[in-house]
Chimera marker file (.cmm) of the C-alpha trace (Angstrom):
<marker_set name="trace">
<marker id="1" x="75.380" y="134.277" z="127.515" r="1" g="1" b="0" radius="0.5"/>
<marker id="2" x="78.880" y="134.089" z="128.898" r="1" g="1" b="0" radius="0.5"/>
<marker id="3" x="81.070" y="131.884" z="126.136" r="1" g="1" b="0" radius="0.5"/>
<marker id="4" x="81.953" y="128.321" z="128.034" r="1" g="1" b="0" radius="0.5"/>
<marker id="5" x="85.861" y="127.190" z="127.198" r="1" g="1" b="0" radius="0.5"/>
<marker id="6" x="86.048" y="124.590" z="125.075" r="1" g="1" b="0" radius="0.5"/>
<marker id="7" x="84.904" y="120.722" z="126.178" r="1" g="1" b="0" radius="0.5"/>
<marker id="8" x="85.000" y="118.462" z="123.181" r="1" g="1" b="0" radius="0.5"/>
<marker id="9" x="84.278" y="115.631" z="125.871" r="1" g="1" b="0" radius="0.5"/>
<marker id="10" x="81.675" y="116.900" z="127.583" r="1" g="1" b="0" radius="0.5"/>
<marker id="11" x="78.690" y="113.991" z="126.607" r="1" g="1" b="0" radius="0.5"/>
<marker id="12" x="76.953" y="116.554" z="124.582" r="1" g="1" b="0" radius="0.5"/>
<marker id="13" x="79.586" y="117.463" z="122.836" r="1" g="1" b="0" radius="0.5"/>
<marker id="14" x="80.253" y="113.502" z="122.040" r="1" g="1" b="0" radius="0.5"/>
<marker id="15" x="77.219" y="113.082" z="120.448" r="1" g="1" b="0" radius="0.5"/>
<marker id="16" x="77.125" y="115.887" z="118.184" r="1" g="1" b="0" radius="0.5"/>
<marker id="17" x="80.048" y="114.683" z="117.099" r="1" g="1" b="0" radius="0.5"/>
<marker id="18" x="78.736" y="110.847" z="116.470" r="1" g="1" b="0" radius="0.5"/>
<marker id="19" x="75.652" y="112.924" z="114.880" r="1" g="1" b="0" radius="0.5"/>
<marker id="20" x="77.365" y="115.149" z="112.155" r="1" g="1" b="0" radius="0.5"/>
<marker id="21" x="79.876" y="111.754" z="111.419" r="1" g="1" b="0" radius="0.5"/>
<marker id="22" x="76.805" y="109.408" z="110.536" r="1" g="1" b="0" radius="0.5"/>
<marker id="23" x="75.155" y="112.104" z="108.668" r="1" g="1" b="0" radius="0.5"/>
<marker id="24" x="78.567" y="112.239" z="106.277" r="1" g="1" b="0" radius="0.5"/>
<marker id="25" x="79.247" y="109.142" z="106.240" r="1" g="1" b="0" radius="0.5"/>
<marker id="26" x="75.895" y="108.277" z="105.315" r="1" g="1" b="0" radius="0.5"/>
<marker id="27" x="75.561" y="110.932" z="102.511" r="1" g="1" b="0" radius="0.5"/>
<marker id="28" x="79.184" y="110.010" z="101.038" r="1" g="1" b="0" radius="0.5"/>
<marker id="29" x="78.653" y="106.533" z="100.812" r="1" g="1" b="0" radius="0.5"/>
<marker id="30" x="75.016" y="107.286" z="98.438" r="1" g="1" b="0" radius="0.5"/>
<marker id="31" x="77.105" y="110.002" z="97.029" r="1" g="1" b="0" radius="0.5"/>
<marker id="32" x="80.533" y="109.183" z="96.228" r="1" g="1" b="0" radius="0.5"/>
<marker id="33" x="80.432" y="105.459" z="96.962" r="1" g="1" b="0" radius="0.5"/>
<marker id="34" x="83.799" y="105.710" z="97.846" r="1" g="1" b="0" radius="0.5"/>
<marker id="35" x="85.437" y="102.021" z="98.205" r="1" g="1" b="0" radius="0.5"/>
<marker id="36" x="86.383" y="102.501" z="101.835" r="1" g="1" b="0" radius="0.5"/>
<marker id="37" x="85.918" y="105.271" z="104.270" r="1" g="1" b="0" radius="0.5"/>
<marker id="38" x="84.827" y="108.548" z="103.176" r="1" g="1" b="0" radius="0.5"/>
<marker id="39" x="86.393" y="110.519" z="99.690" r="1" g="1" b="0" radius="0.5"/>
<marker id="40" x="88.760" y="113.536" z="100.359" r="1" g="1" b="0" radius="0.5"/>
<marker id="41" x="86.069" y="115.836" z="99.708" r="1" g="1" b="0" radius="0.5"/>
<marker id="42" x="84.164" y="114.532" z="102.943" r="1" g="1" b="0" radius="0.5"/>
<marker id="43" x="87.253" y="113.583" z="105.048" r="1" g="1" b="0" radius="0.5"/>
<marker id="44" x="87.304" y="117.341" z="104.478" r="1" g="1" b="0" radius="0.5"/>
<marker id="45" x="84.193" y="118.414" z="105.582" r="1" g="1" b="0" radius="0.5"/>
<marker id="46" x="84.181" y="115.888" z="108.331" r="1" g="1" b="0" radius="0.5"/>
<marker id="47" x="87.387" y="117.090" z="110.042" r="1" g="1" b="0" radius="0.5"/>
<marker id="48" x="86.422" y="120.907" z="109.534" r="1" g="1" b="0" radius="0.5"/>
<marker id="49" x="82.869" y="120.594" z="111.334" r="1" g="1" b="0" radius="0.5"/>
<marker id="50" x="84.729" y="118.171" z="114.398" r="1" g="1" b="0" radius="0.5"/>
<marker id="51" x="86.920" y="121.109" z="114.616" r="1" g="1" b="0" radius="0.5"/>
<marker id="52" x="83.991" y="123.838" z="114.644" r="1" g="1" b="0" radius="0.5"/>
<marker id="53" x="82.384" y="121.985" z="116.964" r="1" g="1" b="0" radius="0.5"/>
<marker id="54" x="85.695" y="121.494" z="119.365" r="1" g="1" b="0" radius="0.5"/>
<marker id="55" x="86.006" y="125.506" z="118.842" r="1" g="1" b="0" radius="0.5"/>
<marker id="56" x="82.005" y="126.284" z="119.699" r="1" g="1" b="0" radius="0.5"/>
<marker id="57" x="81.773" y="129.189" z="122.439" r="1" g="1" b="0" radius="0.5"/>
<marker id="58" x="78.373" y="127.185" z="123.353" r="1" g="1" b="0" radius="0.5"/>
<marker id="59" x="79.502" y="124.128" z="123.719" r="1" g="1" b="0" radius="0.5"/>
<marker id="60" x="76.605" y="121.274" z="125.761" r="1" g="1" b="0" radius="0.5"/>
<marker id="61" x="73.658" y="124.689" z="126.306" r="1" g="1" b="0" radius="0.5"/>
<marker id="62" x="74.335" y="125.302" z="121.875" r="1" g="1" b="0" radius="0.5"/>
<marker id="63" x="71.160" y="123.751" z="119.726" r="1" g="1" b="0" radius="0.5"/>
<marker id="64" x="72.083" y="122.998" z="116.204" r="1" g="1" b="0" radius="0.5"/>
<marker id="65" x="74.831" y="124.611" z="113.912" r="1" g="1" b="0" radius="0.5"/>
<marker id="66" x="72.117" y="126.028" z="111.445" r="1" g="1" b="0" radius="0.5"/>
<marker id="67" x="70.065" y="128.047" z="114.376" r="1" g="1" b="0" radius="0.5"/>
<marker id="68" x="73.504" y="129.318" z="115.944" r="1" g="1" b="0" radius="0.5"/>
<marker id="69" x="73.208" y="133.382" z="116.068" r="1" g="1" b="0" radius="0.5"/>
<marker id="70" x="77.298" y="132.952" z="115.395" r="1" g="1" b="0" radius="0.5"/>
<marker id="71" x="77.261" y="131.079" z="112.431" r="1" g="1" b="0" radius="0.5"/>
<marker id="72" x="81.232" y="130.170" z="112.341" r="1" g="1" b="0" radius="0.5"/>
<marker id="73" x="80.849" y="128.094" z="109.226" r="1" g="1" b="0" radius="0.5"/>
<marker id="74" x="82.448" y="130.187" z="105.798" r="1" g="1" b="0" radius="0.5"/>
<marker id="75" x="80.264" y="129.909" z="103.117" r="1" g="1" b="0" radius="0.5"/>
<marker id="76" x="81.237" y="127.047" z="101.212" r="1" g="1" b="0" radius="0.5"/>
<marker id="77" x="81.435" y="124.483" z="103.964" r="1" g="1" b="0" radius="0.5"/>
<marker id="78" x="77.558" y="125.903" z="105.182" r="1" g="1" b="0" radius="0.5"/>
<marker id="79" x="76.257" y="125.279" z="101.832" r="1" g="1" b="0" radius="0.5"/>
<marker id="80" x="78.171" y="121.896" z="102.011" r="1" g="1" b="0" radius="0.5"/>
<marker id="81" x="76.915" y="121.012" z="105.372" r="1" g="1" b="0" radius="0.5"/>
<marker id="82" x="73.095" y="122.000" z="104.113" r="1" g="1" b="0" radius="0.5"/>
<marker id="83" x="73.586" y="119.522" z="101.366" r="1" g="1" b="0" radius="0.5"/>
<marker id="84" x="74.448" y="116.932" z="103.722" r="1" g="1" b="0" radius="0.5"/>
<marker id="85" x="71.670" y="117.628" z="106.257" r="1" g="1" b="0" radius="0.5"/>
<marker id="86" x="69.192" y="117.898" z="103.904" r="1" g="1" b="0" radius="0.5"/>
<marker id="87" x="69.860" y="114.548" z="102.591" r="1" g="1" b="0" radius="0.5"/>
<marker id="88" x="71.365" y="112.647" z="105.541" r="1" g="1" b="0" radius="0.5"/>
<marker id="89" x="68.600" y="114.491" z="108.478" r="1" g="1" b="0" radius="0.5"/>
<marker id="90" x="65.392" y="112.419" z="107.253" r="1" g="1" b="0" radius="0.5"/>
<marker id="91" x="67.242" y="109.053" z="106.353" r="1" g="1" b="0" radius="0.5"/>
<marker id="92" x="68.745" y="109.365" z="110.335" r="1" g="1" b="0" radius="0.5"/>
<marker id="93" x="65.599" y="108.540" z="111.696" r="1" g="1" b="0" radius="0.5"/>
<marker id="94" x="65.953" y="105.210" z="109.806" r="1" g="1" b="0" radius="0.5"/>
<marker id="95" x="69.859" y="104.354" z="110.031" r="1" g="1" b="0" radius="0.5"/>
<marker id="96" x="70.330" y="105.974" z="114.125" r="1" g="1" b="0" radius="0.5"/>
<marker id="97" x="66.887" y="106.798" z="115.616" r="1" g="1" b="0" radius="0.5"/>
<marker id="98" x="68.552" y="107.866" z="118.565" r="1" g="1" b="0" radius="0.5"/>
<marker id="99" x="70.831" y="109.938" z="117.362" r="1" g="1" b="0" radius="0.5"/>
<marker id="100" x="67.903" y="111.548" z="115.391" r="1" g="1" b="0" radius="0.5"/>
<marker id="101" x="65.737" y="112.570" z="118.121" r="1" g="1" b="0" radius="0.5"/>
<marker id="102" x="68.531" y="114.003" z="119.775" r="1" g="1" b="0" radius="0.5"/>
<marker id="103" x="69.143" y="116.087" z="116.938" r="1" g="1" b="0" radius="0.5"/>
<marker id="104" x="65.561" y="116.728" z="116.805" r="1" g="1" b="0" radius="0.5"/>
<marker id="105" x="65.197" y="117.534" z="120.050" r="1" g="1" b="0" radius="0.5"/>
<marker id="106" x="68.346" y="120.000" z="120.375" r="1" g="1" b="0" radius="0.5"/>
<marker id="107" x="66.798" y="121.563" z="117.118" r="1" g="1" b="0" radius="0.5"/>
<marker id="108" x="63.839" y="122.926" z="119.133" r="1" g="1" b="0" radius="0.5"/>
<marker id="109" x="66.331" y="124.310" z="121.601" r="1" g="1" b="0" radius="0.5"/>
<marker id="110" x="66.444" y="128.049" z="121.806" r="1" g="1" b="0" radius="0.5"/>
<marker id="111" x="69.638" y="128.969" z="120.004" r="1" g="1" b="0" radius="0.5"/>
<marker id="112" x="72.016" y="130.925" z="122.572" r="1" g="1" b="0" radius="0.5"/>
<marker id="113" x="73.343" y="134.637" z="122.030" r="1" g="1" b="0" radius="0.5"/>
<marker id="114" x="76.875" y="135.522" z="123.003" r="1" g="1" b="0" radius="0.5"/>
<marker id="115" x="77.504" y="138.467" z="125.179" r="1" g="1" b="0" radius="0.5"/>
<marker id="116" x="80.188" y="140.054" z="123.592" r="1" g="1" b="0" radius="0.5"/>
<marker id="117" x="80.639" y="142.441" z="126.568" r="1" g="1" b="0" radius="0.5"/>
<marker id="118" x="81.726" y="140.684" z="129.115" r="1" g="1" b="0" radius="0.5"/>
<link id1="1" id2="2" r="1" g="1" b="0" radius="0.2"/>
<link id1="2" id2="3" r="1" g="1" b="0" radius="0.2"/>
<link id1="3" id2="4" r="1" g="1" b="0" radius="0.2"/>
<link id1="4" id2="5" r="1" g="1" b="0" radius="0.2"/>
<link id1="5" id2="6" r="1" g="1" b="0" radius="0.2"/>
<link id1="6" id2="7" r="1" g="1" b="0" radius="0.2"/>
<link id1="7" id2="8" r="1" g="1" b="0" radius="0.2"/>
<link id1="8" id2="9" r="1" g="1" b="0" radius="0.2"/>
<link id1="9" id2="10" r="1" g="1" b="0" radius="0.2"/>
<link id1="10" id2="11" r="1" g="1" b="0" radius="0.2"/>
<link id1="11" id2="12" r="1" g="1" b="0" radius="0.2"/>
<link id1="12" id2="13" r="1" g="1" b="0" radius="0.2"/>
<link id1="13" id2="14" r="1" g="1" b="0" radius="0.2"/>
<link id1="14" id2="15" r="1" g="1" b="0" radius="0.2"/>
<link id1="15" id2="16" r="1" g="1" b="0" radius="0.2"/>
<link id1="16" id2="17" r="1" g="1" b="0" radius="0.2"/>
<link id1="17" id2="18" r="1" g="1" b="0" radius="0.2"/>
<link id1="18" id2="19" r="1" g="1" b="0" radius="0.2"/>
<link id1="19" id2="20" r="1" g="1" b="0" radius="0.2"/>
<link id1="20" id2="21" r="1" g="1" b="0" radius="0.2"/>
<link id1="21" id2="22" r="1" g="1" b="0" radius="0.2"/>
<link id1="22" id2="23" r="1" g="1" b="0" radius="0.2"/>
<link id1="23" id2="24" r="1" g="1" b="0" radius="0.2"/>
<link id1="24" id2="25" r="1" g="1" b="0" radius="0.2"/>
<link id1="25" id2="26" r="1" g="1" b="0" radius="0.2"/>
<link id1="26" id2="27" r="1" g="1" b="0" radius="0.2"/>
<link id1="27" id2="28" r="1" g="1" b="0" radius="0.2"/>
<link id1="28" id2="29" r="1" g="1" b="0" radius="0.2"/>
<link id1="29" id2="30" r="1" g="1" b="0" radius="0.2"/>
<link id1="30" id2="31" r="1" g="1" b="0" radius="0.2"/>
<link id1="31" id2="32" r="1" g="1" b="0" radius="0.2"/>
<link id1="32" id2="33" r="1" g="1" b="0" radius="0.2"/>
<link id1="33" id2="34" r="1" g="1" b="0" radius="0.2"/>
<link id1="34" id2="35" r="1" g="1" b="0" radius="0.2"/>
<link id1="35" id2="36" r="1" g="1" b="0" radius="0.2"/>
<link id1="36" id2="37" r="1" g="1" b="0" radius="0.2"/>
<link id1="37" id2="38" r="1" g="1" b="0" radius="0.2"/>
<link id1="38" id2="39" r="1" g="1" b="0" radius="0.2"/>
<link id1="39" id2="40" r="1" g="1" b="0" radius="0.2"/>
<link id1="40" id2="41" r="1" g="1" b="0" radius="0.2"/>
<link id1="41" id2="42" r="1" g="1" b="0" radius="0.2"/>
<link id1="42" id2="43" r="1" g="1" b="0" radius="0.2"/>
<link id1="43" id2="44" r="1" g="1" b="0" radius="0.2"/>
<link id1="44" id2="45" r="1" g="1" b="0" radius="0.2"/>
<link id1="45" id2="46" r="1" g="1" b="0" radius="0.2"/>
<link id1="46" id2="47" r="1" g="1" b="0" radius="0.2"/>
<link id1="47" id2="48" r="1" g="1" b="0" radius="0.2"/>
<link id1="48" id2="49" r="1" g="1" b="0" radius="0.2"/>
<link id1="49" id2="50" r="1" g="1" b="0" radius="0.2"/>
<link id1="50" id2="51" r="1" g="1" b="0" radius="0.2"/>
<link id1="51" id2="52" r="1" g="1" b="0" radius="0.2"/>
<link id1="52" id2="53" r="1" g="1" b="0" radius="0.2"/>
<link id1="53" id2="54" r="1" g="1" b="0" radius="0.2"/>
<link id1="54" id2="55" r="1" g="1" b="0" radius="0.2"/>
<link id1="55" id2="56" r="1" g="1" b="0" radius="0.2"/>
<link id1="56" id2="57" r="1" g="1" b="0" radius="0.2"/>
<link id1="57" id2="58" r="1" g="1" b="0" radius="0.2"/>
<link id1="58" id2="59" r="1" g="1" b="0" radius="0.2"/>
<link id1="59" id2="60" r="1" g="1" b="0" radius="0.2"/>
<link id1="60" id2="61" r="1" g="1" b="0" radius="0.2"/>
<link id1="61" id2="62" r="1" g="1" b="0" radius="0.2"/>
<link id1="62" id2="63" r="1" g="1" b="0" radius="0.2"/>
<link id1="63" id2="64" r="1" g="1" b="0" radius="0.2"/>
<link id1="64" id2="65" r="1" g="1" b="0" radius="0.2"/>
<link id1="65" id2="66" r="1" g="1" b="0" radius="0.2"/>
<link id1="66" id2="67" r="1" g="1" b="0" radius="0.2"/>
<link id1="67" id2="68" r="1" g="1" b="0" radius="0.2"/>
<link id1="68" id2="69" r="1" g="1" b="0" radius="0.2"/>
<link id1="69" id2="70" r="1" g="1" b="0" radius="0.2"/>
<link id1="70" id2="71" r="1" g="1" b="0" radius="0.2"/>
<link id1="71" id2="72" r="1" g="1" b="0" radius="0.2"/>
<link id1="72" id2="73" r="1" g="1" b="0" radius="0.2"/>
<link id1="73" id2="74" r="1" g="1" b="0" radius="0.2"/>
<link id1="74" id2="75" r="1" g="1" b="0" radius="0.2"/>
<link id1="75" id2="76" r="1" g="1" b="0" radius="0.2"/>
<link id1="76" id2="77" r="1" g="1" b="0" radius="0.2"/>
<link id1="77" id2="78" r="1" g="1" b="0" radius="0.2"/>
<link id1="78" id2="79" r="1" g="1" b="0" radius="0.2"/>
<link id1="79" id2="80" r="1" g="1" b="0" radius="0.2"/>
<link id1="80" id2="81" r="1" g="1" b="0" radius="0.2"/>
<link id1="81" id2="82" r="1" g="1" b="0" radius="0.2"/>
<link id1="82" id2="83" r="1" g="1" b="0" radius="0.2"/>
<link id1="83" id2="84" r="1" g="1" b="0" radius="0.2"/>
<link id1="84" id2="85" r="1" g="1" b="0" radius="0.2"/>
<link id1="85" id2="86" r="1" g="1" b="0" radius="0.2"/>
<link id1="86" id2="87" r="1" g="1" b="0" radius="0.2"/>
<link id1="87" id2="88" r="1" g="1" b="0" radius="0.2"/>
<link id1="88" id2="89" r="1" g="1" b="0" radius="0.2"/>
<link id1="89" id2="90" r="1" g="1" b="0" radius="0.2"/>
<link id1="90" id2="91" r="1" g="1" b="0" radius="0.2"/>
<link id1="91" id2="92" r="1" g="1" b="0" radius="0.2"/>
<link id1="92" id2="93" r="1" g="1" b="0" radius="0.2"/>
<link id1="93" id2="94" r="1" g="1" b="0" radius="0.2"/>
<link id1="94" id2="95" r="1" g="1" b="0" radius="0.2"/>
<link id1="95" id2="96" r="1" g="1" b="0" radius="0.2"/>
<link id1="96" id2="97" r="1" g="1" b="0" radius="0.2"/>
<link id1="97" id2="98" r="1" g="1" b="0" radius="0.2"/>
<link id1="98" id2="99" r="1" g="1" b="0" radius="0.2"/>
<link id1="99" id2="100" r="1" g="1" b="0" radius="0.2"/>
<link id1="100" id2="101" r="1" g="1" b="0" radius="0.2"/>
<link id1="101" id2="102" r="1" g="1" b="0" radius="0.2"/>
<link id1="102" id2="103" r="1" g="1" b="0" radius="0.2"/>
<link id1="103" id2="104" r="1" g="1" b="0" radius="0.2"/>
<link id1="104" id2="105" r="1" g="1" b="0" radius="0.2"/>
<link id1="105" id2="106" r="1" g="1" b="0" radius="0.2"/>
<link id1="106" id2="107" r="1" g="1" b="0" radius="0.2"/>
<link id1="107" id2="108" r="1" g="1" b="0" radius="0.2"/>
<link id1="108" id2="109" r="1" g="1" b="0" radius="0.2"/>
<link id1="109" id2="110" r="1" g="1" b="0" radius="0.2"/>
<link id1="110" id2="111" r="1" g="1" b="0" radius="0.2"/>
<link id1="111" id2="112" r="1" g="1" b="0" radius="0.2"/>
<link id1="112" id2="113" r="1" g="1" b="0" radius="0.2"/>
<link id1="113" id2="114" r="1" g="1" b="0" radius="0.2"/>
<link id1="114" id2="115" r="1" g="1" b="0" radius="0.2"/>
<link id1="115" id2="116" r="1" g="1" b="0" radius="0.2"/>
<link id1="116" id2="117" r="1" g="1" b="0" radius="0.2"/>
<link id1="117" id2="118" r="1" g="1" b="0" radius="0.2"/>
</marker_set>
């Protein structure tokens, strides 16, 4: 697949967005209980996984982050971002249930391959 320039306002893009930002916010506020907002540590995250997904050679045909064959994450911010998911993904369905079956649906997408020759 052809990489598609960058379109952090195509719709798709927009709701991945609102998707990974609910799933931190809810996991720092069980977490960290920060006062207001989030805490450092996921203003962090947060900001580094708006910008992956801004920088995404997929862009609106990608499925999730974790079935991506390009896996742009480092290391530390995947196993931060599995920590999240894995708590925040089920809980979702309760806080956003439209947001969830989105996600739910784009995880059952076929992940796309980048043609690196063209």
């Amino acid at each position: 697949m052809k990489p598609q320039p960058p379109n952090p306002t195509h719709k798709r893009m927009i709701r991945e967005k609102k998707t990974i930002t609910y799933m931190i916010d809810l996991y720092c506020k069980k977490h960290h209980k920060a006062n207001s907002g989030l805490c450092l540590e996921c203003q962090k995250f947060k900001e580094y996984a708006l910008l992956r997904l801004d920088k995404c050679p997929f862009q609106d045909k990608k499925s999730t982050c974790g079935k991506c064959t390009i896996q742009c994450y480092k290391q530390d911010m995947k196993q931060q971002a599995r920590k999240i998911m894995s708590y925040s993904g089920p809980r979702l369905l309760l806080h956003h249930p439209v947001l969830a079956l989105h996600h739910i649906w784009d995880k059952h997408r076929k992940a796309p391959v980048l043609d690196r020759n063209k």
